[in-house]
C-alpha positions, 0 to 999 in steps of 0.5 A, a space after each residue: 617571174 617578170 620574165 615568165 611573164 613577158 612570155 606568157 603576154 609576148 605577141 611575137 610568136 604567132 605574129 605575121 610577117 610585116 609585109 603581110 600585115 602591111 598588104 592586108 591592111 591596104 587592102 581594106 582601105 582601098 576603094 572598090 566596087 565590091 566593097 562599096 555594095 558589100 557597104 550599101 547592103 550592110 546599111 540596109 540590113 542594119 537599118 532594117 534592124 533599127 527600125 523594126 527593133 531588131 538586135 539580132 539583124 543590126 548585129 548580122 550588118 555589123 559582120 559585113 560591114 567593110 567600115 572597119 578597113 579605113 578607119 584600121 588604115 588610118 591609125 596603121 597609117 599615122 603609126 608608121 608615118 605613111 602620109 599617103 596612106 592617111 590621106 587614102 584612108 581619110 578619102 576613103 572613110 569620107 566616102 563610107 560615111 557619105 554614102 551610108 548616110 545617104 543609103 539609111 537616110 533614104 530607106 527612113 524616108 521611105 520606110 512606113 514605120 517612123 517610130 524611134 526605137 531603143 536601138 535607135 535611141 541607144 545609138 543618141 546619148 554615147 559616153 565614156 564606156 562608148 569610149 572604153 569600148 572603141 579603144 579596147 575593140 581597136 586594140 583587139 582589132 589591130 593585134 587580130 590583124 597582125 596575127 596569122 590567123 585573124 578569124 576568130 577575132 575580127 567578127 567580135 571586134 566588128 560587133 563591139 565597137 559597132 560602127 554601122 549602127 550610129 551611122 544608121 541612126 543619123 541618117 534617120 535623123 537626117 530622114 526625120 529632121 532631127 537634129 539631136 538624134 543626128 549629132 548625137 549617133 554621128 558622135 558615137 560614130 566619131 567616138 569610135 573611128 578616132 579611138 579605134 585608130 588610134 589604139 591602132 596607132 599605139 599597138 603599131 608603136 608597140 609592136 614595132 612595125 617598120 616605119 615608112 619613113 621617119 619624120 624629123 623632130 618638128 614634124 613629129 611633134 606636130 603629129 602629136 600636137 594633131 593627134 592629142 587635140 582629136 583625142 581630146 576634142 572627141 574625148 572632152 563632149 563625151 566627158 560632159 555626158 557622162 557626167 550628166 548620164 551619172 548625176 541623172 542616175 543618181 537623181 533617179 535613184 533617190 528619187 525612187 527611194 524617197 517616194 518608197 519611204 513617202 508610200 510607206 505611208 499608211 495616211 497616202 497612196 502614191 497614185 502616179 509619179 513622175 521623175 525629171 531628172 534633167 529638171 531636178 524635179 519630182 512630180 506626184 499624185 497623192 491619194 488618201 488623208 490631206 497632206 499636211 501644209 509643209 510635206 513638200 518642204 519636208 520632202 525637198 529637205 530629204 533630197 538636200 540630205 541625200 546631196 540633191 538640194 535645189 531639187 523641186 517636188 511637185 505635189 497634187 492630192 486627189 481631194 483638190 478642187 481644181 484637180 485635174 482628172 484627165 491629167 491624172 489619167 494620163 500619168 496613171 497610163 505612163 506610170 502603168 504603161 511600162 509595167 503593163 509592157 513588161 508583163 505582156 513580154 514577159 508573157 509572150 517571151 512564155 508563149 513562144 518558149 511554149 510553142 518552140 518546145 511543142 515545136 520540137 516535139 512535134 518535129 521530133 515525134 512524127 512517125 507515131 505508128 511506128 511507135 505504137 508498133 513498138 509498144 506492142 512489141 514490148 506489151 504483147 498484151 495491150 489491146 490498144 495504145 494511144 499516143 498524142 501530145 498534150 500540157 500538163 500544169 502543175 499547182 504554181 506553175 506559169 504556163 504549161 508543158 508540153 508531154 507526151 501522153 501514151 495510154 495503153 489498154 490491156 483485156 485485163 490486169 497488167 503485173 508490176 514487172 511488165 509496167 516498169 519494164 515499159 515505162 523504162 523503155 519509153 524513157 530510153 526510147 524518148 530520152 530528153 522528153 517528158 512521158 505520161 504513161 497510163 495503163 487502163 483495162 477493158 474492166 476499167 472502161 466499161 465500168 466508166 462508161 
């Protein structure tokens, strides 16, 4: 069983020649006119993405994005005990990371629109899944890399441990003045190049390359000594925040579930909420009867059962005399704002579904003659046949379809045979589409009219 399993998981197999391995990963660390404008195009497109909000952009510059290369190098590097190598690399990567941060920091600063958007912010607050992800996409990386054929691999590491959009996101703190958004995508940024390297340095120990040369028992050690202190002081911050990001999690969550209970309430109405859960407290506006004196006791005594004590409950009823409408208005607007915003995409998201099937179906459906000719030849009979595009809404629905509408009218009454047989030839003839076929006669018309 063990022994069918070391085969099953065995990367010797398609493994590449370790001369070929070793001359390819030097050649991504190597500093270059065409690497260098590959970089400052790949920053631009990426930054173009975070600032218009666009995932699909920021992805398509993770795919040319040449940082991988120095970073790959350094791990191969420190594996093999190659101190030139690593010191290349370390050059290189300093170069990199200069000058994408004067590349992005440039276009924010001339770019119109300054609004920081979820890419963006995604890219401010990196935690230990940042972690996981940067070791796991180094390992992939480098076990890409030392196989035969890499290509199916590379392009999903360069996408999952996503080193240009952190970069992008301290160069618009740096174009903005701030200092949080900077060192905080600088640390992703740090996050992933270190475990990146150094899942690269561990499979090179694996995989047993050939070392450059092999360093006596004090240098060793001292490598280690080097190598665990960044591990660790990259590690340790990210620790911290995760910590915080789970207990604010927690915070939220009992937060929203005690405000349930207080909206289940027949004698209130919630009207406007805030939850703060860097400050432990809750902020809320009542509607409805007079909340007795000691409801807010009651509910931070809630919070103490639910593992949150020391928590703070904030409490306004609309029949104060010193309430604050404008105030109100306010959090009535952000507590709605969100919802208000998802309806609208929600909304949208349907329009454009709508418009690219109409889309589809008109650029399928053009040569609607030839199709009328069509319906002749099956229907010698009919006098004349329209076709078009329309929608139909059924009871329930969202928004509507778009169906291709065929009425066919005859001199007089057509039999059942040759209705079936036409409707079973527009549904072969326009497979995939939805079809409503009328049939009407001249008798019919007339008696309308």
């Amino acid at each position: 069983m063990i022994h069918a399993l070391r085969q099953l998981f065995d990367l010797r197999p398609d493994q590449d020649d370790a001369a070929a391995i070793d001359a390819t990963i030097r050649k991504g660390v190597r500093i270059g006119g065409t690497n260098l404008w590959v970089l400052m195009f790949a920053i631009l497109i990426a930054s173009v993405g975070l600032n218009v909000n666009s995932t699909a952009v920021v992805i398509g510059a993770m795919l040319v994005s040449p940082l991988m290369g120095p970073i790959v190098g350094l791990g191969y590097g420190a594996g093999i005990n190659d101190s030139a190598l690593i010191r290349q690399s370390l050059r290189s990567l300093g170069i990199f990371v200069a000058l994408s941060l004067a590349t992005s920091a440039l276009y924010f600063l001339l770019s119109p629109l300054s609004q920081a958007q979820s890419e963006l912010l995604a890219r401010t607050t990196p935690t230990l899944w940042d972690v996981l992800i940067a070791f796991f996409g180094g390992a992939a990386g480098i076990v890409a890399l030392t196989r035969k054929d890499i290509s199916t691999v590379v392009p999903g590491v360069a996408i999952a441990t996503a080193l240009m959009p952190p970069l992008c996101t301290a160069g618009y703190g740096l174009a903005s003045g701030n200092a949080t958004y900077f060192l905080g995508a600088f640390y992703l940024f740090s996050i992933n190049s270190v475990f990146i390297a150094l899942a690269t340095l561990l499979f090179v120990k694996l995989l047993k390359l050939p070392q450059h040369v092999y360093p006596d028992d004090r240098v060793r050690r001292r490598h280690r000594l080097l190598i665990g202190a960044a591990v660790l002081a990259t590690l340790l911050p990210s620790a911290w925040l995760t910590y915080r990001l789970v207990e604010n999690e927690i915070f939220a969550t009992a937060a929203h579930r005690l405000l349930t209970e207080l909206d289940a309430d027949p004698r209130f109405i919630v009207l406007a909420t805030r939850i703060s859960p860097a400050e432990r407290k809750i902020s809320l506006t009542l509607g409805g009867d007079v909340p007795p004196a000691d409801l807010t006791r009651r509910l931070e005594g809630r919070l103490a059962e639910l593992d949150l004590a020391g928590s703070r409950i904030q409490m306004r009823h609309l029949g104060s005399d010193k309430f604050d409408v404008a105030a109100l208005k306010r959090e009535l607007q952000e507590d709605l704002s969100g919802a208000t915003l998802r309806l609208i995409e929600e909304r949208n998201a349907r329009i454009r579904a709508r418009d690219d099937e109409g889309h589809r179906l008109q650029a399928e459906f053009t040569d609607r003659a030839a199709l009328i000719r069509e319906i002749h030849t099956q229907l010698p009979e009919a006098t004349s046949v329209v076709v078009t595009l329309g929608e139909r809404s059924s009871s329930g629905d969202s928004s509507p379809r778009s169906i291709i509408v065929a009425v066919v009218t005859t001199s007089g009454s057509i039999a059942e045979a040759s209705r079936n047989r036409l409707a079973d030839w527009l549904n072969a003839r326009l497979a995939n589409q939805e079809i409503l076929l009328r049939f009407e006669s001249h008798a019919d018309i007339v008696a309308t009219e």
